[in-house]
C-alpha positions in Angstrom: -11.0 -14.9 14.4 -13.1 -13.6 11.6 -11.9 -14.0 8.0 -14.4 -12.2 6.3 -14.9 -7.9 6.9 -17.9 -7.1 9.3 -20.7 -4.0 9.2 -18.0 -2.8 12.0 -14.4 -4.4 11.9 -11.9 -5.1 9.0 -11.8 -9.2 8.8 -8.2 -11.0 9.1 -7.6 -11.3 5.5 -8.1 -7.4 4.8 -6.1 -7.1 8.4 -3.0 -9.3 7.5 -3.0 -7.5 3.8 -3.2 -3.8 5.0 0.1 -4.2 7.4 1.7 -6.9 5.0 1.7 -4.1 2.0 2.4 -1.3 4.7 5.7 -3.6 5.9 6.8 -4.0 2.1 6.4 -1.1 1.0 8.1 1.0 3.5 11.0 -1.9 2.8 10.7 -1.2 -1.1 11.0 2.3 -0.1 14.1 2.2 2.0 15.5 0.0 -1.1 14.2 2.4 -3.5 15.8 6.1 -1.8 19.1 4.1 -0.7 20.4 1.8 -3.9 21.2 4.2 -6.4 24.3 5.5 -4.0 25.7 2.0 -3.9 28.8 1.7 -5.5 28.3 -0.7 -8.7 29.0 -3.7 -6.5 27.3 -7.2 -6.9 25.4 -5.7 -3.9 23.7 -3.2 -5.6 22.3 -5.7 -8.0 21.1 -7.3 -5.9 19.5 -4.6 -3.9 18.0 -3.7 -7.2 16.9 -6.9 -8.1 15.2 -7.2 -4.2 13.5 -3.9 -5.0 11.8 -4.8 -8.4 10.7 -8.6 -7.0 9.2 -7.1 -3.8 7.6 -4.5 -5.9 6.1 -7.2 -8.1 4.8 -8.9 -5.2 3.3 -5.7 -3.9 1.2 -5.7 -7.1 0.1 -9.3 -6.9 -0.6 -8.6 -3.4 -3.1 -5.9 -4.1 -4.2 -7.4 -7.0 -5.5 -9.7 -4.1 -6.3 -7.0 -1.9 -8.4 -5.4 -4.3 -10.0 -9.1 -5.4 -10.9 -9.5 -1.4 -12.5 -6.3 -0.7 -14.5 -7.1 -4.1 -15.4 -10.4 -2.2 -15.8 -9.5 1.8 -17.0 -5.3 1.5 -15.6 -2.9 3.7 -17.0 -2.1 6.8 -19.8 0.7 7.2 -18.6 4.2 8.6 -17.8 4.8 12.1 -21.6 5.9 13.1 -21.8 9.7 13.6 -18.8 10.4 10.6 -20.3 13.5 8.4 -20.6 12.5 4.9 -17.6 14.7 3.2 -15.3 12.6 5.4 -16.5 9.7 4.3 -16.3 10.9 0.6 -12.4 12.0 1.5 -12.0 8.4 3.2 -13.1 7.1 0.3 -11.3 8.9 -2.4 -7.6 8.5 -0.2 -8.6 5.0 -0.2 -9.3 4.7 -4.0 -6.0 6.6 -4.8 -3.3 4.3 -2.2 -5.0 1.3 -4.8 -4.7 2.9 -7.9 -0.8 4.1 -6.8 0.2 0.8 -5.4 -1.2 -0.8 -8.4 0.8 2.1 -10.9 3.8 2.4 -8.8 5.1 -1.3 -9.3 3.8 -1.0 -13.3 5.8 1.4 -13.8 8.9 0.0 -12.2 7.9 -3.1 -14.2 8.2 -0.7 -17.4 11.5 0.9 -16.5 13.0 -2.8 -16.0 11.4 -4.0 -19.3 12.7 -0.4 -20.9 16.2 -0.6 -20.0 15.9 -4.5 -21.4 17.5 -6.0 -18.1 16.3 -9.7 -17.4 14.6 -9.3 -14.3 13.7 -12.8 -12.2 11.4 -13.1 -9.2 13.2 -13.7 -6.6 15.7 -15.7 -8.4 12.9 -18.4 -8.9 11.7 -17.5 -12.2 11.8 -14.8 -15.2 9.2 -12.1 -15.3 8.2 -11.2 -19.0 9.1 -7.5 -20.3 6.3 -5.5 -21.1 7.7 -3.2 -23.6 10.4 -3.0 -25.7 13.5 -1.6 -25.1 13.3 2.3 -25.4 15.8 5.0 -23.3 12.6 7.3 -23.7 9.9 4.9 -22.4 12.6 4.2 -19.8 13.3 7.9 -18.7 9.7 8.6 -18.8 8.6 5.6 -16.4 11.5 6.3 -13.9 9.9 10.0 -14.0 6.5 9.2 -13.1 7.6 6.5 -10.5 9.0 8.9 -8.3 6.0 11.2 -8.6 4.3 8.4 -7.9 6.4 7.4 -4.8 6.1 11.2 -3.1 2.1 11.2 -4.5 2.1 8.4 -2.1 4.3 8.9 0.8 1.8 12.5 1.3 -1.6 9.9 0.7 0.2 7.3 3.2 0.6 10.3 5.9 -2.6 11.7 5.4 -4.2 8.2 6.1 -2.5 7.7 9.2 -2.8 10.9 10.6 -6.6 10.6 9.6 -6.7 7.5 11.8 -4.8 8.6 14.6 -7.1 12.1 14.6 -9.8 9.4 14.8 -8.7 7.6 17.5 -7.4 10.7 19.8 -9.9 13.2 19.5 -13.1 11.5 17.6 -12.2 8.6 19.8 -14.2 6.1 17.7 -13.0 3.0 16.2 -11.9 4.0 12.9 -8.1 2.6 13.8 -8.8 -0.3 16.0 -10.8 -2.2 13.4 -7.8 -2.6 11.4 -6.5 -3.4 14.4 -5.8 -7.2 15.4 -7.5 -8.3 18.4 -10.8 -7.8 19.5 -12.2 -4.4 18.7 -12.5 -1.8 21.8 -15.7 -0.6 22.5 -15.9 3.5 21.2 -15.8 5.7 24.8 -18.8 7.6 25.0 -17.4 11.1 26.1 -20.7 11.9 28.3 -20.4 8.9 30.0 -19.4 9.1 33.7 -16.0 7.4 34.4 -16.1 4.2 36.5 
């Protein structure tokens, strides 16, 4: 098992940190479009209080992410990929960091805002960030939802880039975030066996 990313393959760190974020945050998200219709119940505290720790762990997870792909590179382009879709690649890529990073900030802020002790898990007290302001509050919950659909359609996008990749380029772009060992691309000229 390699740890590290290769010319060709995501490594097992970038692997295990791509589907571990994915797994959160579609959990944070299923929190995050179902708690506000829970009737004001010690359950929807603590819905609430699930959403904001796993979005805090989100952040220190790509704070990690971003730390390790600093450290271990990313893996060349899938040889034969024109150039603008590498740029687009790029750019989708640069914008899913830069939301998952700004998505739990703000959620951070609208906690910190609406002056609600917020604690990790139950395990420990996470500082506020800002005072205690309805506006700053009203404003951060606004910008975390555009936020959230702003990702959702870059999330999308990026799978249904990789799965074009996969079915029709039929090159590796998917299966080296894949685990396992990576299949090798099918040559479409190539006579079948």
């Amino acid at each position: 098992m390699q740890l590290k990313n290769s010319r060709d393959r995501w490594g097992a760190v970038s692997q295990a940190l791509h589907w571990l974020i994915l797994a959160l945050v579609l959990w944070m998200a299923w929190l995050g479009l179902t708690m506000t219709d829970l009737p004001n119940t010690p359950r929807k505290v603590e819905t609430y209080s699930l959403h904001k720790s796993l979005g805090l762990l989100v952040l220190a997870l790509m704070l990690l992410r971003g730390a390790w792909r600093l450290y271990a590179g990313a893996p060349e382009p899938e040889p034969g990929t024109p150039a603008w879709q590498h740029r687009i690649a790029t750019a989708t890529h640069g914008a899913l960091y830069l939301l998952l990073l700004a998505i739990p900030v703000s959620g951070w802020v609208i906690n910190s805002a609406s002056g609600f002790p917020l604690r990790w898990f139950g395990l420990f007290r996470v500082p506020q960030i800002s005072a205690r302001s309805e506006a700053l509050e009203e404003l951060a919950e606004t910008w975390h939802e555009w936020m959230f659909w702003a990702l959702v359609v870059l999330v999308l996008a990026h799978a249904a880039a990789a799965v074009w990749h996969h079915l029709f380029q039929q090159d590796a772009t998917l299966v080296r975030m894949l685990p396992g060992r990576r299949r090798p691309p099918v040559d479409p000229s190539a006579p079948s066996p």
